[in-house]
C-alpha positions as CSV (number, residue, x, y, z in Angstrom):
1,X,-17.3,-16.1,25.2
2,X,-14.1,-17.1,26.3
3,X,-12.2,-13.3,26.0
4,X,-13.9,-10.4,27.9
5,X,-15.9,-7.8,25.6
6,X,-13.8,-5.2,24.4
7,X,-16.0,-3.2,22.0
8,X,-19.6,-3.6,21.4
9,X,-20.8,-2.4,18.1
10,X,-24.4,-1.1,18.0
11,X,-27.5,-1.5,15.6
12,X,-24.7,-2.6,12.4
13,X,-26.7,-3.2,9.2
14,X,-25.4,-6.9,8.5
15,X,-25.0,-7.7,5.3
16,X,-28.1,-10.2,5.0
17,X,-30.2,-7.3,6.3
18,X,-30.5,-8.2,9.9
19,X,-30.0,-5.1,12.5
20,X,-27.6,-6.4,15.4
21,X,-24.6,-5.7,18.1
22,X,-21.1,-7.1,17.6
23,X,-19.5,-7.9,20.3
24,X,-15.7,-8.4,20.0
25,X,-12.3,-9.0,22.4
26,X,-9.1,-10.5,21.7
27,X,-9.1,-9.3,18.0
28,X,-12.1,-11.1,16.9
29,X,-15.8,-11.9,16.6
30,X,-16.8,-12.8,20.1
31,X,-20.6,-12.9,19.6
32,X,-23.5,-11.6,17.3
33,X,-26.9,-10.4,18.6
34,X,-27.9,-8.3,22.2
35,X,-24.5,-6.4,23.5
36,X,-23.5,-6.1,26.6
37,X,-21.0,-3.9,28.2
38,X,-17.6,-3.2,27.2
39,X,-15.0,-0.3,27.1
40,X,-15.9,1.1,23.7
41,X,-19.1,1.1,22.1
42,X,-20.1,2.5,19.1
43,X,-23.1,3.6,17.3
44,X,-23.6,2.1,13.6
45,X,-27.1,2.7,13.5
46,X,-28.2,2.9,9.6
47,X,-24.5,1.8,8.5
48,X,-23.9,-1.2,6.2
49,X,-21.3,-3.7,7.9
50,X,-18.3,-5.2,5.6
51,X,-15.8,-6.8,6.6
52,X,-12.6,-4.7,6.3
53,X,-10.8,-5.2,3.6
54,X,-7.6,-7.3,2.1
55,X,-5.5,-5.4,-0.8
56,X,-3.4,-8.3,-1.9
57,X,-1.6,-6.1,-3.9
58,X,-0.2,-2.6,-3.0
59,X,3.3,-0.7,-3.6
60,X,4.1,0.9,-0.3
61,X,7.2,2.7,-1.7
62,X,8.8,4.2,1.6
63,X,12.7,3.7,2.0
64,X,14.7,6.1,-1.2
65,X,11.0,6.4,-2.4
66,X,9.2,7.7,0.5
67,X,8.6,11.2,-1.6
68,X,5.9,9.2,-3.3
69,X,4.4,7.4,-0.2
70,X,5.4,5.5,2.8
71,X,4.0,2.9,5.1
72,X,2.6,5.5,7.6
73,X,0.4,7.4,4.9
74,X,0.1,4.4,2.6
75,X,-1.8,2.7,5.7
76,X,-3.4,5.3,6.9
77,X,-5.1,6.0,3.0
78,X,-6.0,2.3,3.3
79,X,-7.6,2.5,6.7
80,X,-9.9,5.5,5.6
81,X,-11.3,3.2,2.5
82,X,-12.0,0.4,4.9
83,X,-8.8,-1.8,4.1
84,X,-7.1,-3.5,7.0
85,X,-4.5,-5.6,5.7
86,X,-2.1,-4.4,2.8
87,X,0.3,-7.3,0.8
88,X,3.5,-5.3,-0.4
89,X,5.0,-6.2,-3.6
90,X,8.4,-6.8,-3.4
91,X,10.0,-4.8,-6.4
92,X,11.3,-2.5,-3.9
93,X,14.4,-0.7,-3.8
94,X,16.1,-2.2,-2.9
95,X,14.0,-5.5,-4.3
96,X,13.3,-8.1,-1.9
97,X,15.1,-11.2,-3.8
98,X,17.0,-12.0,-0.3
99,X,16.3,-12.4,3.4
100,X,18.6,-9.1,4.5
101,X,16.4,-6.8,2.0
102,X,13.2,-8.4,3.7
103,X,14.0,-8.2,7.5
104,X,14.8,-4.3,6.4
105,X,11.7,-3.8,5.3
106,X,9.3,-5.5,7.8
107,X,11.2,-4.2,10.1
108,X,10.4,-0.5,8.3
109,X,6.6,-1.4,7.8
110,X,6.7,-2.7,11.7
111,X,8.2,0.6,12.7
112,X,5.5,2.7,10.4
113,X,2.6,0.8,9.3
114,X,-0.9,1.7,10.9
115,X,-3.0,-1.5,9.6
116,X,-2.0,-5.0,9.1
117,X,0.3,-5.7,6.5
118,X,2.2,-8.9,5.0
119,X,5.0,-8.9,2.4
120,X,5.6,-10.6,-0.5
121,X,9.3,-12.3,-1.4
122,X,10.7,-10.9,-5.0
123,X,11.7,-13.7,-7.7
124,X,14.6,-13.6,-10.0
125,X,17.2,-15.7,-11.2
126,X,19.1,-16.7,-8.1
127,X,16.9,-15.8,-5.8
128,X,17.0,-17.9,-2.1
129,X,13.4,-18.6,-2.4
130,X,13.4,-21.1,0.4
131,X,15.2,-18.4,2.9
132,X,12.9,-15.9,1.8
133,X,10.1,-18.4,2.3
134,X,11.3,-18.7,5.9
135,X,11.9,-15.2,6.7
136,X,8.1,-14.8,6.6
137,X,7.2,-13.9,3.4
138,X,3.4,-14.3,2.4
139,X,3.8,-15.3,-0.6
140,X,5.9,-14.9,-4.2
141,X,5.7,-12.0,-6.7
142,X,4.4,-10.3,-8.1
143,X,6.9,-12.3,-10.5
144,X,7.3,-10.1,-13.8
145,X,6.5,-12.3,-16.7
146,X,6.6,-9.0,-18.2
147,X,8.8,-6.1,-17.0
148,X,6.8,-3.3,-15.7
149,X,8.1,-0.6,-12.8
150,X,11.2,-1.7,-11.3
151,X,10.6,-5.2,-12.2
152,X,12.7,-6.9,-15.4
153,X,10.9,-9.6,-16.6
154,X,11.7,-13.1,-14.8
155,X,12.5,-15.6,-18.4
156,X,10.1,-18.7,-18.7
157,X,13.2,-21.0,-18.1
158,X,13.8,-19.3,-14.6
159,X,9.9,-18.8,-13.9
160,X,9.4,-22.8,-14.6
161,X,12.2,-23.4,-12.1
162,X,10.7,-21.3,-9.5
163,X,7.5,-22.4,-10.0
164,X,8.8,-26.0,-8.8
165,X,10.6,-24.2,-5.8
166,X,7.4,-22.8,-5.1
167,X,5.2,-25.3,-5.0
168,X,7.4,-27.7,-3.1
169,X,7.2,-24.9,-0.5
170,X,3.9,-25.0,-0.7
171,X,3.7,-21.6,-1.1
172,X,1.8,-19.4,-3.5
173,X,2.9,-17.0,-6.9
174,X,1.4,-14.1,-7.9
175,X,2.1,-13.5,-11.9
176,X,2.1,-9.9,-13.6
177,X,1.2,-11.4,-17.3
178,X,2.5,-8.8,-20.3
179,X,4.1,-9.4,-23.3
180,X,5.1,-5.9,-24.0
181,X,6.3,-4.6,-27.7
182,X,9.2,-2.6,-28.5
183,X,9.1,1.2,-28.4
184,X,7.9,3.8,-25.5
185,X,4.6,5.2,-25.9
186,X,3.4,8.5,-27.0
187,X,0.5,8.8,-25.5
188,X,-2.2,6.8,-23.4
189,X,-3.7,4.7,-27.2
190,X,0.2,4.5,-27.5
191,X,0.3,2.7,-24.5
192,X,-2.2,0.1,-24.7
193,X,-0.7,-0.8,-28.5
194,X,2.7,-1.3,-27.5
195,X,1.2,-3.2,-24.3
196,X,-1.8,-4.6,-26.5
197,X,-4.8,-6.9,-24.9
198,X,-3.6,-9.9,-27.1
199,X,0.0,-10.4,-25.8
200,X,-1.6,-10.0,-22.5
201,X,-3.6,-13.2,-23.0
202,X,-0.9,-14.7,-24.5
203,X,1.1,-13.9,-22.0
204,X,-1.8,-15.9,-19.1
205,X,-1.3,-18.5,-21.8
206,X,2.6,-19.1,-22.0
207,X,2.4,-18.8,-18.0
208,X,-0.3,-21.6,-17.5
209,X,2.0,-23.8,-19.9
210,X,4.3,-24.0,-17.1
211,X,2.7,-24.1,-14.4
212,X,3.0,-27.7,-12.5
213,X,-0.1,-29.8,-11.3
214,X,-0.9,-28.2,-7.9
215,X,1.1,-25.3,-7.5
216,X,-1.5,-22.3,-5.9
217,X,-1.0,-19.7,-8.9
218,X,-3.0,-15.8,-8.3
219,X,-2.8,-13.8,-11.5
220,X,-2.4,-9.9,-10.6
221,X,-4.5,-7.1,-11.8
222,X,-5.9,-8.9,-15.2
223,X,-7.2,-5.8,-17.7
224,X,-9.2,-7.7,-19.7
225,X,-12.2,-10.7,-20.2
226,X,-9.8,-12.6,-22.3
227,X,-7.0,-12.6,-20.4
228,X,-9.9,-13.8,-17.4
229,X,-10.3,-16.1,-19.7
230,X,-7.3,-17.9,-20.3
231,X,-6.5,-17.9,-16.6
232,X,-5.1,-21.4,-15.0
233,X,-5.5,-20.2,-11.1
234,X,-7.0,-17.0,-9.4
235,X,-7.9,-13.6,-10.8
236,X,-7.6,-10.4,-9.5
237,X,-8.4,-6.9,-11.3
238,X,-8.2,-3.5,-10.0
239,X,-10.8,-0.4,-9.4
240,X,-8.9,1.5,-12.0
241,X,-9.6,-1.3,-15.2
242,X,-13.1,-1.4,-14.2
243,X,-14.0,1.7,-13.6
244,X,-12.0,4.2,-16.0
245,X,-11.0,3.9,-19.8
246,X,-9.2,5.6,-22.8
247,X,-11.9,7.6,-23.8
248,X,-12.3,9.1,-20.2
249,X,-8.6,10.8,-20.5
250,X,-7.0,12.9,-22.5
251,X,-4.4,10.9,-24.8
252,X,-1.5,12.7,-23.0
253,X,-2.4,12.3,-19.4
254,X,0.0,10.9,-17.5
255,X,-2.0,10.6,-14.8
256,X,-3.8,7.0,-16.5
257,X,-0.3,5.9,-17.5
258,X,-0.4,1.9,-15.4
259,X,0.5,-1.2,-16.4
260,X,-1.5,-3.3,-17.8
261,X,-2.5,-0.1,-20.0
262,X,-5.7,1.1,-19.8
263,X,-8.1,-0.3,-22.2
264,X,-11.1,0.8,-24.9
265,X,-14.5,1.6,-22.9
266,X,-15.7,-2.2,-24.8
267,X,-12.4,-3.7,-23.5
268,X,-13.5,-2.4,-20.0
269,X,-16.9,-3.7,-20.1
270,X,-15.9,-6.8,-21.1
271,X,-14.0,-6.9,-18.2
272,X,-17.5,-6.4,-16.4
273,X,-18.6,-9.3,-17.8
274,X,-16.3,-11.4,-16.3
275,X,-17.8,-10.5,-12.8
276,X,-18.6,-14.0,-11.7
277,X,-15.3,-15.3,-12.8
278,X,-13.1,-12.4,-11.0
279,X,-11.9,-13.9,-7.9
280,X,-10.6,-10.9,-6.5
281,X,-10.3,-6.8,-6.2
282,X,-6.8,-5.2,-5.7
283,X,-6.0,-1.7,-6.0
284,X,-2.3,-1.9,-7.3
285,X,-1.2,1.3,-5.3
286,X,1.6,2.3,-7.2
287,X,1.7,6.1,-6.5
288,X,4.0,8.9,-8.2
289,X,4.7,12.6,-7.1
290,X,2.7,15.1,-9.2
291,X,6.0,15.9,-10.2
292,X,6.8,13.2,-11.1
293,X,3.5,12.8,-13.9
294,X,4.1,16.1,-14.5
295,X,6.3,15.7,-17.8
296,X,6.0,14.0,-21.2
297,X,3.9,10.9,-21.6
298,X,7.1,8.8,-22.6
299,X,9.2,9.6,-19.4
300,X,6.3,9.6,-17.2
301,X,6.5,6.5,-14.5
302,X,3.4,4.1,-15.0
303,X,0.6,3.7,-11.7
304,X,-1.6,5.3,-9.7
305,X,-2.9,5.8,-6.1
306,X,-5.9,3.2,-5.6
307,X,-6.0,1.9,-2.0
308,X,-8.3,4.7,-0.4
309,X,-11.1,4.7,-2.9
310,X,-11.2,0.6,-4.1
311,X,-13.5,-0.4,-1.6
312,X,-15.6,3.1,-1.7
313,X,-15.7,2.6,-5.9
314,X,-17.2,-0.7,-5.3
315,X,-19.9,0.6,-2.8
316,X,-21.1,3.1,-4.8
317,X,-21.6,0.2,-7.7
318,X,-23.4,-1.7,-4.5
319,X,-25.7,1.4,-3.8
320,X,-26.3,1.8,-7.5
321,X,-27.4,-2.2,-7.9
322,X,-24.7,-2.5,-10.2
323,X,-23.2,-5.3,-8.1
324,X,-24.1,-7.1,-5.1
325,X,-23.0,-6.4,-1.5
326,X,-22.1,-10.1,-1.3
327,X,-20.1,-10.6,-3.9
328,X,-18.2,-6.9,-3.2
329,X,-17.3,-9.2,0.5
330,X,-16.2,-12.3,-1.4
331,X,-13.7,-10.2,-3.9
332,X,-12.1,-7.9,-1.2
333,X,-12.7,-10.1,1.8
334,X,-13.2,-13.2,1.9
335,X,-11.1,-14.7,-1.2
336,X,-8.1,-12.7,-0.6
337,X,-7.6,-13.9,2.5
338,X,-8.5,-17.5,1.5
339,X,-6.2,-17.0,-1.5
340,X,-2.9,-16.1,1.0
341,X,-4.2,-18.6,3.5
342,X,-4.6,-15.7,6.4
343,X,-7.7,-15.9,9.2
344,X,-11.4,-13.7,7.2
345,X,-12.5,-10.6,8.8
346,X,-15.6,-11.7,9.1
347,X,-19.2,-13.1,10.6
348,X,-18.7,-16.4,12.8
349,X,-17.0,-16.1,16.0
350,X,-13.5,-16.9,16.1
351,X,-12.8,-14.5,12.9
352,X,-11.0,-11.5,12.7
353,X,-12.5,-8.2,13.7
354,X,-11.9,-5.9,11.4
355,X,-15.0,-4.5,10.2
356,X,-15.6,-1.0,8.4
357,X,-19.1,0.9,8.3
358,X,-20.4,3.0,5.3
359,X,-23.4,5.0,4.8
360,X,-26.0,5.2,2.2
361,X,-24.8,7.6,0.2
362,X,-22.0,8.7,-2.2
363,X,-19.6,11.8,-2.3
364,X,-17.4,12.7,-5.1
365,X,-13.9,11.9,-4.6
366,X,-11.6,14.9,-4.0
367,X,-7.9,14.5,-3.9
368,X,-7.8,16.8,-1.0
369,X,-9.7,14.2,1.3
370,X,-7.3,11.5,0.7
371,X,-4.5,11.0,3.2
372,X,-2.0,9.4,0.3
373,X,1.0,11.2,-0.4
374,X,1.0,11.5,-3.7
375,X,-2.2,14.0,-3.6
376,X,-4.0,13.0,-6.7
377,X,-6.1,10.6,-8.0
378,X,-7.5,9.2,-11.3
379,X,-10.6,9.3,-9.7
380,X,-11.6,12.5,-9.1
381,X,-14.9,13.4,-9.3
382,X,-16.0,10.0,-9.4
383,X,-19.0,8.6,-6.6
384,X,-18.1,7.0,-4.0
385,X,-19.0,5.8,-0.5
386,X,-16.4,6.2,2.2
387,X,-16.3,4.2,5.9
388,X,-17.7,6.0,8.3
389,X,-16.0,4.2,10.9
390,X,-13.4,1.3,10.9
391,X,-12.5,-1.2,13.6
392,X,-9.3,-3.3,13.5
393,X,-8.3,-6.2,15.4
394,X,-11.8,-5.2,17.6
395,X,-10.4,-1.8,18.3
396,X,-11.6,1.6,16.4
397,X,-9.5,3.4,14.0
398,X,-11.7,5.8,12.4
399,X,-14.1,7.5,13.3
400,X,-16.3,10.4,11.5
401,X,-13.1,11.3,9.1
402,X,-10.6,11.2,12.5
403,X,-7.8,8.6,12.7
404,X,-7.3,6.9,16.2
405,X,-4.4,5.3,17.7
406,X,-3.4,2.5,15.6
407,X,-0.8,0.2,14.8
408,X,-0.4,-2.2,12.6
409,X,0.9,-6.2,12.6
410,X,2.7,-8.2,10.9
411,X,1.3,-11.5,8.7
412,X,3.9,-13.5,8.2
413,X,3.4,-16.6,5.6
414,X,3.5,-20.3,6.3
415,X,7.1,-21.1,6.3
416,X,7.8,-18.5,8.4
417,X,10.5,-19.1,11.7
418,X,9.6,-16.6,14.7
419,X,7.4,-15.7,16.6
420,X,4.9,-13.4,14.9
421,X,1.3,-13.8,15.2
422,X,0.1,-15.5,12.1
């Protein structure tokens, strides 16, 4: 061990079953079996051991929007579910289509964010992809081949153009894939008509038409097993498309107004079905005031809080054998990171340390114990199992329902010029 012990982690449940110490220093995984001494230790006696979390896709808000949430509490809520590195999107406002609107806002997210974050570059029509690409952006999009919140949709003549930008930087795009129809929606079956499963598909399919021999392509938060299906790169899905449906709200509740729509309960476990093939889990934390919700279903905004409770959702599916604890590490750990081309948080020396430690059992979710702004979820009263400690960078940040002093980093991508610690 070529850094000195920093923090020695006690009796951790390992994923494979095995009962060890973790020794870490230097922000990583120094060493794995009997501890020795360091200036923390901590006791994870009967706790399971993941690897913290990567949300490849959250909304921050902060800046004009920091009423909803902003990069001290959006961090903070993912640091209590277990998540340790947040992507931004960049249909901010202002959007980040150019290298002044994203120096502001990693400089905001450096000045506020408790957990690691990177941030993605916008694309439009005349967008300096390139400068963008250098000023340290992780990667491109989510790129609106449909509009959704803040985001007009990018035409297939532009998104074939940027696609080749793209790819010659070798960098990577993240697609939002709707086809919306005309007309604002009445309520929550409203909603998934005028935004129906089939244009969504089609939507994957008009996208994968133009996408060029090589280039890294991540489609965001698919809603359901045909648009898996007809997927040319990587999928993610989100907590709230597997986990909630139309028939679990009533048809005005704003509160289940996203985008993609939610679906039928057969649409969602069809989604299910498409386990194996789902490459990754993002939360899509898009949150709204109450007040905001809080009027008809046609002028409500669409999304929901999700960053706290992803991880916890998913380990109460591990505790209920629903899933396995593996592949729950592969969809929030390990391919995310691979997917953005960032160092795991994981088990061989030399990774990252950021590790989170949940017990055995579930609690329902209240809205009260989150630390999100926005002070409500779609979840509530669903089971979960929250961290009862996380470690970032080899460091604590949680403990028993406390948050320690933290700070987060920034990830810059591949084409970034500076000095940041990739």
């Amino acid at each position: 061990m070529s850094d000195p012990a920093e923090c020695v982690i006690r009796n951790a449940v390992l994923p494979s079953g095995r009962v060890a110490d973790l020794v870490l220093g230097g922000g990583r995984l120094l060493h794995i079996g009997a501890g020795v001494r360091a200036d923390e230790t901590i006791d994870a006696s009967g706790l399971i051991c993941v690897p913290g979390a990567v949300d490849m896709h959250t909304h921050l808000r902060g800046g004009p929007q920091r009423a909803k949430e902003d990069w001290k509490s959006g961090t903070m809520s993912a640091l209590f579910g277990g998540v340790t590195v947040v992507v931004d999107q960049p249909n901010t406002v202002p959007p980040l289509v150019d290298p002044a609107a994203f120096a502001a806002r990693v400089a905001e997210a450096r000045e506020n964010a408790l957990c690691a974050f990177g941030v993605n570059g916008g694309v439009v029509a005349g967008a300096d992809l390139p400068a963008l690409w250098r000023a340290g952006a992780l990667a491109f999009g989510e790129i609106f081949a449909g509009p959704s919140s803040y985001g007009a949709a990018v035409p297939l003549p532009v998104l074939a153009e940027s696609f080749t930008a793209i790819q010659g930087l070798g960098a990577l795009a993240t697609i939002h894939a709707e086809d919306p129809l005309p007309g604002a929606p009445e309520d929550l079956r409203d909603h998934d008509r005028l935004r129906p499963a089939a244009t969504e598909a089609a939507a994957v399919q008009d996208v994968c038409t133009i996408t060029p021999p090589g280039l890294s392509i991540h489609f965001c938060h698919m809603s359901t097993a045909a648009a898996v299906d007809a997927a040319c790169g990587s999928v993610e899905v989100t907590p709230h498309h597997l986990f909630l449906s139309l028939e679990g709200f009533e048809a005005d509740d704003t509160h289940a107004r996203m985008n993609p729509p939610l679906r039928s309960e057969i649409e969602r476990k069809g989604l299910w079905s498409r386990w194996e093939r789902i490459d990754a889990v993002a939360s899509d934390h898009a949150p709204h005031t109450a007040a905001e919700k809080a009027v008809t279903f046609a002028d409500a905004p669409s999304g929901v809080p999700g960053v706290e409770t992803m991880v916890p959702l998913l380990m109460a599916a591990v505790l209920g054998k629903r899933i396995s604890l593996s592949s729950l590490i592969q969809k929030t750990a390990l391919n995310p990171a691979r997917i953005l081309g960032i160092i795991p948080a994981g088990f061989t020396p030399g990774e990252r340390a950021d590790f989170a430690f949940y017990p055995r059992r579930t609690e329902r979710i209240e809205p009260d114990h989150l630390h999100t702004k926005c002070e409500w979820t779609p979840f509530e009263g669903m089971e979960a199992s929250f961290p009862q400690y996380v470690v970032m960078e080899g460091r604590c940040t949680v403990r028993n329902g406390d948050l320690l002093p933290t700070r987060g980093r920034w990830i810059p991508g591949g084409g970034y010029i500076g000095t940041a610690d990739r």
